[in-house]
C-alpha positions in Angstrom: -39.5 -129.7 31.7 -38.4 -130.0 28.0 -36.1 -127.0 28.5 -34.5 -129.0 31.0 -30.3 -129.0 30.7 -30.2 -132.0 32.9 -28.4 -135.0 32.0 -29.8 -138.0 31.4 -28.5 -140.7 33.2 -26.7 -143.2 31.5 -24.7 -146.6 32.8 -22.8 -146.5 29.0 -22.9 -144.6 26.3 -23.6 -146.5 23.2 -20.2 -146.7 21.3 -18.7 -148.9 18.0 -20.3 -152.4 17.8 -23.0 -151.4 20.2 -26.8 -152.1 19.4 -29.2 -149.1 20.1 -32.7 -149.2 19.0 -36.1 -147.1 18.2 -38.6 -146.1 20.5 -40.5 -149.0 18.7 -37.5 -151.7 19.0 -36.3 -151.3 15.9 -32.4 -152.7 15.9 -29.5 -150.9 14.8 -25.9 -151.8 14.7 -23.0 -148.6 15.4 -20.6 -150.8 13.0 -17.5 -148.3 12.7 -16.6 -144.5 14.2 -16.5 -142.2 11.9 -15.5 -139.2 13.7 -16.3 -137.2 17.2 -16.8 -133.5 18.2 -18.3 -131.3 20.9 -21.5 -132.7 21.1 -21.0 -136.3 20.0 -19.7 -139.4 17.8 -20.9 -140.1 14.2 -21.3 -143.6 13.1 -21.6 -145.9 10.8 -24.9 -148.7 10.7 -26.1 -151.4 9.3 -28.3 -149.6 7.3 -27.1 -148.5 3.8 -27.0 -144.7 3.6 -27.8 -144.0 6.9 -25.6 -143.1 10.1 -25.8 -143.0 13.6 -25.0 -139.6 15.6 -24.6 -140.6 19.6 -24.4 -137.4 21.9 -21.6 -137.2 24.9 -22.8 -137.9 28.6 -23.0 -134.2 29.3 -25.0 -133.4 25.9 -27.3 -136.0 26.4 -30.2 -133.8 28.3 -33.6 -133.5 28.6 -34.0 -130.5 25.9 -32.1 -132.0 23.1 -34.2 -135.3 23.9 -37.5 -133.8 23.4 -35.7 -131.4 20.4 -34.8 -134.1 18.6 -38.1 -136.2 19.0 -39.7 -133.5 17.8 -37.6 -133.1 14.6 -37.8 -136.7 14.3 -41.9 -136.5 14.1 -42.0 -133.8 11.8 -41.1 -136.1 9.0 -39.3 -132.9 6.8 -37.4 -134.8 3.8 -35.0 -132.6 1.2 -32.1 -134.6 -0.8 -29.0 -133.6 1.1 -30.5 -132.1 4.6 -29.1 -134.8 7.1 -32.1 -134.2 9.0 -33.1 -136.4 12.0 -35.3 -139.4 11.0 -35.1 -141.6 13.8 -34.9 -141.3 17.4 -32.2 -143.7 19.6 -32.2 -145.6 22.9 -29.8 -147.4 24.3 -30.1 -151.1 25.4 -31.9 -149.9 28.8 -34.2 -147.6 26.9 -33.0 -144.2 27.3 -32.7 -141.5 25.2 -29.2 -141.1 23.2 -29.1 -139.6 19.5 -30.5 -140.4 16.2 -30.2 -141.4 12.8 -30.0 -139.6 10.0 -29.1 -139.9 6.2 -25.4 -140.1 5.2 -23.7 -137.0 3.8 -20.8 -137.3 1.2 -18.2 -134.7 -0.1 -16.3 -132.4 1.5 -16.6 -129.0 3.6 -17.2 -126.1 1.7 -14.4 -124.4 3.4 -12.2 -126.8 0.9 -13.1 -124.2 -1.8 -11.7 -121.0 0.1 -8.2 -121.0 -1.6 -6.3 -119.0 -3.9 -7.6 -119.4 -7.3 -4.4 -121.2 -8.7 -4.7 -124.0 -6.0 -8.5 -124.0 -7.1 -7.9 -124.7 -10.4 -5.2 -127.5 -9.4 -7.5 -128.9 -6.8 -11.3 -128.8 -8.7 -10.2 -129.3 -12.5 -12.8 -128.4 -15.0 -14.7 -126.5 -12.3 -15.3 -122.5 -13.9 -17.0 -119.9 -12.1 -20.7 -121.1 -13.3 -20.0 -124.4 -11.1 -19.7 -122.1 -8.1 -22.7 -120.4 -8.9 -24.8 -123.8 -9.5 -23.5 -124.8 -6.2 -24.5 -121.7 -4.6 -27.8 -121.9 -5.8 -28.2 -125.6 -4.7 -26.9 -124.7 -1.3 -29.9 -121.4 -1.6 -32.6 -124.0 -2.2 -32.2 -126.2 0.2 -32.4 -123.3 3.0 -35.5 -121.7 1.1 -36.8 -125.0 2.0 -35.9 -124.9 5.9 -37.6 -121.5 6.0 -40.5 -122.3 4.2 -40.8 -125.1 6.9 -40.2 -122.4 9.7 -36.6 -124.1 10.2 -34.5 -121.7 10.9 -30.5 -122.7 10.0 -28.7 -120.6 12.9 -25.0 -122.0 12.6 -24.4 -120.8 8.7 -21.0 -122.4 8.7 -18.7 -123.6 5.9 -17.8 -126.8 7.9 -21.5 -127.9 8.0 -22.1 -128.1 4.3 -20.6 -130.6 2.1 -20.5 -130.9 -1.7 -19.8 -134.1 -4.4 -20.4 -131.4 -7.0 -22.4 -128.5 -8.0 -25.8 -130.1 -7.8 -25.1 -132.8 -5.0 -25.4 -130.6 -1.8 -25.6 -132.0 2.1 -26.3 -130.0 5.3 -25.2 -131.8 8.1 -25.1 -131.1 12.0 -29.3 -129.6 11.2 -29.9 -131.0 15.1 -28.6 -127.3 15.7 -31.2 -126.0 13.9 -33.7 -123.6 15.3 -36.7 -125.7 15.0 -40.4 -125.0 16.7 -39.8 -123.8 19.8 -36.3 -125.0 20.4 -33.7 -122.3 19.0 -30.0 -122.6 18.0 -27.9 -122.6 20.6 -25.0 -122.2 18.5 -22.9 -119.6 15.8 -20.2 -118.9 13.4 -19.1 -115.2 14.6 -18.5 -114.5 10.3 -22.3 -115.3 9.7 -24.3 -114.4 13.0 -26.0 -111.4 12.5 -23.9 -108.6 14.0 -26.6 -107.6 16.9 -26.5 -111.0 18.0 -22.6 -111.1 18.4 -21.3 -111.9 21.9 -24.6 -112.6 22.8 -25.5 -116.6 24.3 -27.9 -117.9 22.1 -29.0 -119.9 23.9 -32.0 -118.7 24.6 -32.6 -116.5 21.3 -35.2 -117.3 19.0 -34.3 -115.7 15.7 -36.1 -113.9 13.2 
């Protein structure tokens, strides 16, 4: 059953200046969209440093209920993985995202330019800045594998940065995590065996 793709029914889906809550009633406020993509809408709460990520109708199933219940429980905690903490209802008690610290920065993939534009756009910054923030970015997946967390979508849009040291990992409900894998991939990063393959149902080594 939790493998199940089927929807969940919903009347609404929660949306800006809707209230959701915690299986245990606890009351949240979605006080301003942020932003939207294929799975769902980000938003802001009333709840400083935390945010809100509400899944679409269609991605709102059985599996990523029980997936994300299960992250939820597990209680991991690292400074910058925007891992879920909380599980969310909406107002008739159904199943429909979660909350999870706030990330800050910008993508990685803002670093991918010609070296003069670089030096324009991150003054100060010399190569030993790149290779602090590589290492900070290194640490934080040690710690998802020493957890048996298995980061599947290695993407540069899914890693921010404020500086060298101040890292975030953000869409981690993609994650391969216990017996849930990652259903998703960056072609550059996937291992090449696994390329054109649907992950779907891969568990990954």
């Amino acid at each position: 059953l939790f493998r199940s793709d089927t929807p969940i029914q919903h009347s609404k889906i929660p949306a800006e200046n809707d209230k959701v809550f915690t299986p245990k009633g606890k009351e949240y406020t979605l006080t301003r969209f942020i932003a939207s993509g294929g799975e769902g809408s980000i938003y802001a709460i009333d709840a400083p440093g935390k945010i809100a990520k509400i899944y679409n109708a269609d991605r709102c199933t059985i599996r990523v209920r029980e997936k994300i219940k299960l992250m939820a429980a597990s209680k991991l905690k690292y400074k910058g993985i925007c891992f879920p903490a909380e599980v969310l209802n909406d107002s008739e008690g159904e199943f429909c995202g979660f909350i999870m610290p706030e990330a800050k920065g910008r993508n990685i993939s803002s670093l991918f330019i010609p070296q003069r534009d670089f030096e324009t756009e991150f003054p100060g910054w010399k190569k030993i800045d790149l290779v602090n923030l590589s290492i900070s970015i290194l640490r934080k997946i040690k710690y998802l594998h020493d957890h048996d967390v298995l980061m599947g979508d290695i993407s540069p849009f899914n890693i921010m940065f404020v500086s060298p040291d101040e890292v975030y990992f953000i869409d981690t409900d993609s994650y391969q995590f216990g017996p849930f894998p990652c259903t998703v991939g960056t072609n550059n990063f996937v291992a090449p065996e696994l390329l054109g393959k649907s992950l779907a149902n891969i568990m990954r080594t």
